[in-house]
C-alpha positions in Angstrom: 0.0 0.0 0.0 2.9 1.9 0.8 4.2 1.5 -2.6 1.3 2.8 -4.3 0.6 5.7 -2.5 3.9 6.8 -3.0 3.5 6.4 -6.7 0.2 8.3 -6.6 2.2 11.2 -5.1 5.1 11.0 -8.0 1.7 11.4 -10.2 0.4 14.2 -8.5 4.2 15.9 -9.0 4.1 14.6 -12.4 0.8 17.0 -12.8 2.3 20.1 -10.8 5.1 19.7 -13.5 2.4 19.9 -16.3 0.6 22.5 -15.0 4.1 24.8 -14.5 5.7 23.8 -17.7 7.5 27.1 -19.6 6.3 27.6 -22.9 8.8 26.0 -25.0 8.6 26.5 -28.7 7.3 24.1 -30.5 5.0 22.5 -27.4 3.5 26.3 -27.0 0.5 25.7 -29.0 -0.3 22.5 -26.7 0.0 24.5 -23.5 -3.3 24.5 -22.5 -3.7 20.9 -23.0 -0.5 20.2 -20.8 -2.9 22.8 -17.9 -5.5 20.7 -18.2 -4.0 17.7 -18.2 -2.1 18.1 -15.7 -4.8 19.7 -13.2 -6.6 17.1 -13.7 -4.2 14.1 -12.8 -3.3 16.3 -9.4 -6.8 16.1 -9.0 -7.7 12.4 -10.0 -4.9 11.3 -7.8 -5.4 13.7 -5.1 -9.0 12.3 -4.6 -7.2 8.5 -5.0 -5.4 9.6 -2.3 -7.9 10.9 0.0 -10.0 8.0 -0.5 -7.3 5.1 0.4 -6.3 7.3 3.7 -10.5 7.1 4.5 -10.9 3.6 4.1 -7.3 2.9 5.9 -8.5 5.0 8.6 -12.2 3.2 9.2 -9.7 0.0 8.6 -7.8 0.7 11.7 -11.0 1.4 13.8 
């Protein structure tokens, strides 16, 4: 479990990367896809997140 939440965070990194990329020449007509793309995996996986630290937390009770 350990494992995966860690890779969930390297995803929601991955998106913060997206989402902060310079505008680079000849990506700078995809730049908006790159924002949306990468807002949405830091929110996909944030929520991923969230929801395995809920159900470990009822888990444990």
């Amino acid at each position: 479990m350990d494992r995966l939440a860690n890779l969930f965070l390297a995803c929601i990194l991955a998106g913060f990367a997206l989402v902060h990329m310079p505008g680079i020449s000849f990506l700078a007509g995809l730049s908006s896809f790159f924002h949306i793309v990468g807002a949405l995996a830091i929110l996909v996986f944030s929520l991923v997140l969230l929801y395995l630290g809920v159900k470990a937390l009822f888990k444990e009770l």
